[in-house]
N, C-alpha and C positions, 0 to 999 in steps of 0.2 A: 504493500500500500504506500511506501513510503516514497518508493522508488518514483512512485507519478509527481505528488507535488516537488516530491526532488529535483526531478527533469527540470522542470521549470523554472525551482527558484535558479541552477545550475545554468543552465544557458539564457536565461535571462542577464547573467552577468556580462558572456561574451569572453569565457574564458577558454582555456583550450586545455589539455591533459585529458585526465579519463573522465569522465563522466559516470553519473551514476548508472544511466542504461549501456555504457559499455561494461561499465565494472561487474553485468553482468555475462559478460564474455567471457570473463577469466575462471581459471582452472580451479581457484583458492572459493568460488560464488558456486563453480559447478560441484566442488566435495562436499561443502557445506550443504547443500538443500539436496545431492543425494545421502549424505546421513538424514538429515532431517526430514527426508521422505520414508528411510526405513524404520527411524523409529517411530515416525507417526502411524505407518502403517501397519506393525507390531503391537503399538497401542491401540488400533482402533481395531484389529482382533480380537486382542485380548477382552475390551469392554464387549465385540457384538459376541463372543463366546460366554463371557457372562448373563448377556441379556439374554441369551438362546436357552439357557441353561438354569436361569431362577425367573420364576412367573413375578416373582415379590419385586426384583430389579426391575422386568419390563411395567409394572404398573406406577413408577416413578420417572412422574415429569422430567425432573432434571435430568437424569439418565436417558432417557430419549431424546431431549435437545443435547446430552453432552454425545451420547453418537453421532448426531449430525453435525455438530459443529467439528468432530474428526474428523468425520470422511470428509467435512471441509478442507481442511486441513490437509490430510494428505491429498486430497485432487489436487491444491493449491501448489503445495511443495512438490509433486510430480510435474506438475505446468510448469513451474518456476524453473524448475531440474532440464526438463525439454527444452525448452527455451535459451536455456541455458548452453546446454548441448552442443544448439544449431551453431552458436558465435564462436563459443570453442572448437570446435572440429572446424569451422565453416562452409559447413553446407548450408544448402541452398531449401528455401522454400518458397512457396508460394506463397504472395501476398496476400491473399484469401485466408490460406494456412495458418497463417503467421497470426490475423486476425482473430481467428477462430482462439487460439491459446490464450490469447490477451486477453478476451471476453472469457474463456475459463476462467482465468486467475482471475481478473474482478468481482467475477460473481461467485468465486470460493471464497474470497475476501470480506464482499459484504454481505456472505451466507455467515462468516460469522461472527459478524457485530450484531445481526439480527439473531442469533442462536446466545451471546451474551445477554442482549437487554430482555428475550425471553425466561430467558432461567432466571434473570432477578427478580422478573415480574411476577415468576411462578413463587420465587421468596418471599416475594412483599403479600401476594395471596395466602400463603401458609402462614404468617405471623400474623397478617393486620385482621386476616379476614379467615380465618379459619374453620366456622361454621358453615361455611358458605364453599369454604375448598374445595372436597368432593365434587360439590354441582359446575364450578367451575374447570376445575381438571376431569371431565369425562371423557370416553372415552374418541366420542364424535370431537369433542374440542381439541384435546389431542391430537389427534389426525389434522383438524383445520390449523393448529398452529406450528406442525412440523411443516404443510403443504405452503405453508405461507412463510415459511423459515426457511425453504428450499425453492420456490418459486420468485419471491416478490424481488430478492437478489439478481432475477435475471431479468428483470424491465430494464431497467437503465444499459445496461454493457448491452443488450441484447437492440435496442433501439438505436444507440448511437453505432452499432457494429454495421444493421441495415441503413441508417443514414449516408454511414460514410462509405458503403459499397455501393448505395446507388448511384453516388453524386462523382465518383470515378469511374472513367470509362472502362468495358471492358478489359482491354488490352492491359493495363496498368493492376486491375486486381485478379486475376488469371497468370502476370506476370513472377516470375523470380526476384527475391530481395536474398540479398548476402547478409542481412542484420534485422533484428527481430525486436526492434528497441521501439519505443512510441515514437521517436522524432523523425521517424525510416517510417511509420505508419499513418500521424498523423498529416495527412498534407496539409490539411487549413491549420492555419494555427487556434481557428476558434474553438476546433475543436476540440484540444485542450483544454481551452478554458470552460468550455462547458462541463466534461468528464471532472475536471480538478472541482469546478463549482458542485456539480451534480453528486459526489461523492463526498463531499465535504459536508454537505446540509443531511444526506445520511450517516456520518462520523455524528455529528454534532447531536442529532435526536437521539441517534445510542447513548451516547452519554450522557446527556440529561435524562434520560430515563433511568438508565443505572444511578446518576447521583439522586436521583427521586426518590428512589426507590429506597437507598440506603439510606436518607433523611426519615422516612417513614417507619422505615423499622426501629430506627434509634428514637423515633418519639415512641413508638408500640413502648417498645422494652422502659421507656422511661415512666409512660403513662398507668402501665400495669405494677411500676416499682419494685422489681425484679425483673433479673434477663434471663428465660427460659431457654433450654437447651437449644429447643428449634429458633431460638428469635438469635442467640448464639452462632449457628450456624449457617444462617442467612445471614449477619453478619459478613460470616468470614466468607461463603462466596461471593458476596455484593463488594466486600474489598478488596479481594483476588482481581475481580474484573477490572476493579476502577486502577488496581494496579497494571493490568495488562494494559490497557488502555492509553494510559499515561506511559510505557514502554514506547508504544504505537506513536505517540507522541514527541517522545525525544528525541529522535534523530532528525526532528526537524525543526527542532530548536536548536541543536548542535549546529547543521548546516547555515543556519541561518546568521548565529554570532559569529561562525566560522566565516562564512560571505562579506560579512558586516565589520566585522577585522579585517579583511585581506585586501580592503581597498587603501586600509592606512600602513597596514605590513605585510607586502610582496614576500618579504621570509616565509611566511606560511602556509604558500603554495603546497611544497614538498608532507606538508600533513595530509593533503586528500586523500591519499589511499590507505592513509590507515583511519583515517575518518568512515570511507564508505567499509573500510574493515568491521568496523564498528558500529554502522547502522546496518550489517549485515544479521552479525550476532547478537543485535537487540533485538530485533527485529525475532529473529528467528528463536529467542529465548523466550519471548511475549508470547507466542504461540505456543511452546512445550506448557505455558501453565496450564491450559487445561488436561490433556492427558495425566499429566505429572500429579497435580493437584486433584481435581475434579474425579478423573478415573482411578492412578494406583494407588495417589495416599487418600482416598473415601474411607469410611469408616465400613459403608457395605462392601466395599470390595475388594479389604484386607485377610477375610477369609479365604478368596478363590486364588492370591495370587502364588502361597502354592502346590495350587493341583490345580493350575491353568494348563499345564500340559495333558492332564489323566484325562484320561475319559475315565465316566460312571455314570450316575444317576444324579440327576437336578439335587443340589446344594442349595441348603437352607440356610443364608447368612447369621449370624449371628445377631441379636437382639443385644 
């Protein structure tokens, strides 16, 4: 995600060296998001072998939004790995081709800011409104809120992908690009600025909703004058998020003092690639919190982790 307003604030300068969408050409962008592809993918086993294997797991909200927001994750970090791939080796795709990936990783990305503000929401319902929980987590709603945590991420990448195929002639998106970066895709430049605008006013409702949400629970627990296990636990996943979040965040606050210095000290050119070193690894550690967090260190799913390899009979977590 970071990598788009990157672009932007970056050649908006008019500098020259790597760039951030080149930096994902290199060899050091391509080992990183193939590890990061296989543990994601490791963990998002391991939870759907959970969920396959305890009825008590599959009938928990969070745990059906924290599946989807893996298998976010690794489509994302596979897209990002392929992408990656092409600049490294440098082969050749199709401009179409090329398209099509881009619009995966967007809509993997804001499949899971929308599977973030979900689960808090599903926490601000289990402490504020608890009587009423059950009828709102059913079984039909469930379904319309995975189907709309998997879908409504794809209007935007999916609109602007048909926008900018049609308004280029044949020839040009049927054609081969040697580079798979937005600035090699976008030809208007407005189109940037739409996608950066367009995706930013969805950043910003995820996160007011999360910080909503965590405000409400902290008056619950204040209001009732004690903090209950469950108002404890919502809690801690409404500030895990707002943690990840804020990760999502910093590297673009980095680039930015970083920019904003470099007009008054040319010395600090020679930091940029341990800078996008570094918005790589935040980047890609912001995302390990969920598996890490949400799936192996759960309280429910410290009993399966180990006889995740056994077969048997459905496990009864521990109470």
């Amino acid at each position: 995600m970071q990598s788009q307003l990157l672009a932007k604030i970056t050649y908006g300068g008019n500098l020259t060296g790597l760039q951030p969408n080149e930096y994902e050409s290199t060899l050091t962008y391509l080992c990183m998001k193939g590890l990061a592809t296989v543990f994601s993918a490791l963990a998002s086993c391991f939870l759907f072998s959970v969920v396959r294997r305890c009825p008590r797991i599959r009938e928990k909200v969070r745990f059906i939004l924290l599946a989807c927001i893996m298998a976010s994750e690794t489509t994302c970090f596979c897209t990002l790995f392929i992408i990656s791939a092409f600049g490294v080796f440098s082969w050749s795709i199709s401009y179409l081709g090329c398209s099509f990936l881009r619009v995966l990783s967007n809509t993997t990305n804001n499949a899971e800011l929308y599977g973030m503000a979900a689960m808090c929401l599903d926490r601000y319902l289990a402490v504020c409104h608890p009587l009423l929980y059950d009828a709102f987590c059913s079984s039909k709603n469930i379904l319309r809120s995975v189907l709309f945590v998997c879908l409504a991420p794809l209007v935007v990448p999916c609109s602007l992908f048909l926008l900018q195929n049609f308004l280029l002639d044949s020839q040009t998106v049927l054609g081969l690009v040697d580079n798979c970066s937005f600035n090699h895709l976008e030809v208007y430049p407005w189109m940037t600025s739409v996608r950066l605008g367009l995706f930013s006013v969805q950043f910003l409702a995820c996160f007011l909703i999360i910080c909503t949400t965590y405000v409400l629970v902290v008056k619950e627990g204040i209001r009732a004058g004690a903090i209950s296990s469950v108002n404890h636990r919502a809690r801690r996943t409404i500030l895990f998020h707002l943690v990840q979040l804020s990760l999502y965040i910093l590297p673009i606050v980095m680039y930015l003092v970083y920019y904003s210095l470099l007009g008054t000290s040319p010395a600090l050119f020679p930091i940029l690639p341990h800078l996008q070193m570094a918005n790589t690894v935040i980047f890609t550690l912001a995302q390990i919190i969920n598996p890490v967090v949400f799936g192996l260190c759960a309280e429910e799913m410290k009993p399966f982790v180990p006889a995740v390899l056994r077969r048997g009979r459905q496990v009864v977590p521990r109470s």
